[in-house]
Phi, psi and omega in degrees: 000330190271329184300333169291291164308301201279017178244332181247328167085221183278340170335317184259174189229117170258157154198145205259181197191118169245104162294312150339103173284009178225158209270137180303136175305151167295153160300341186264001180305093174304334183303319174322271160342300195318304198261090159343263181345336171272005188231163198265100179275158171240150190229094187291080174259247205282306185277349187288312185297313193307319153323291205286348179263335178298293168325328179113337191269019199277307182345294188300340170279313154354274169324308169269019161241175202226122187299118176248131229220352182179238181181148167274127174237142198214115156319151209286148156080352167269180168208350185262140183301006187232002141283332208280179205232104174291145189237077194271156196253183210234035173266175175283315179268117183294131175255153182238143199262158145175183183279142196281192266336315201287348176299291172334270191309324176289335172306312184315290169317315204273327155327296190298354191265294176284351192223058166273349195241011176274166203272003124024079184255143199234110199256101151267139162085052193244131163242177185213135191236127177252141177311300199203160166239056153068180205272137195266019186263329169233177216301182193282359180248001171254345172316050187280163250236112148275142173206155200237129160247129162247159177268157204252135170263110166222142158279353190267329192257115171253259192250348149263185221267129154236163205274180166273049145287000000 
């Protein structure tokens, strides 16, 4: 969507699809956040942060993520952290974790933030299906794109956030 506005600018009508019926926690919600272990984490390295800084997201990315600098390695049968073995790694870009939802919400956020005057429509609790990808016989700006949007039923999600896990 931002690759999008800032290449058409209000000209085009975007709309994000959430399945998800409730709007994503801030990345700063500590409350959230705390317990790692419940979340799908993601590890961002060189071309994803090279993205998000061509975009405009990295600050933000920054902030709600965490610089990992190596990796903990463990003999077969240990389990204890004072045990584990550091491994630091030798790149130019240091990659960085966070929970793939606290990502979505540092994205969410920072659209809303920076992009108020964009054409930026936002469906929770929305799927998008796509039909046809238009016909591959003609040029690439008469090729349109058909797709069906529904709305999503789950009985499991009421008014908070459950993660994707």
């Amino acid at each position: 969507a931002i690759m999008l506005t800032q290449k058409y600018g209000p000209t085009y009508n975007i709309a994000l699809c959430e399945r998800r019926t409730v709007i994503p926690p801030s990345p700063s919600d500590s409350t959230i956040w705390s317990d790692v272990a419940k979340f799908y984490l993601l590890g961002i390295g060189h071309r994803g942060q090279s993205a998000l800084h061509k975009f405009g997201v990295y600050d933000d990315f920054v902030k709600a993520s965490v610089a990992v600098e190596g990796r903990y390695d463990w003999q077969p049968g240990q389990t204890k952290k004072e045990e584990g073995r550091i491994t630091l790694s030798n790149k130019d870009v240091t990659s960085r974790v966070l929970a793939r939802d606290k990502l979505v919400g540092a994205l969410y956020y920072h659209i809303l933030e920076h992009y108020t005057n964009s054409n930026i429509d936002f469906l929770f609790g929305y799927e998008l299906q796509p039909l046809s990808f238009g016909d591959e016989n003609v040029s690439e700006d008469d090729g349109l794109v058909s797709v069906q949007f529904s709305k999503c039923v789950d009985s499991k999600e009421k008014s908070q956030y459950v993660t994707s896990q």
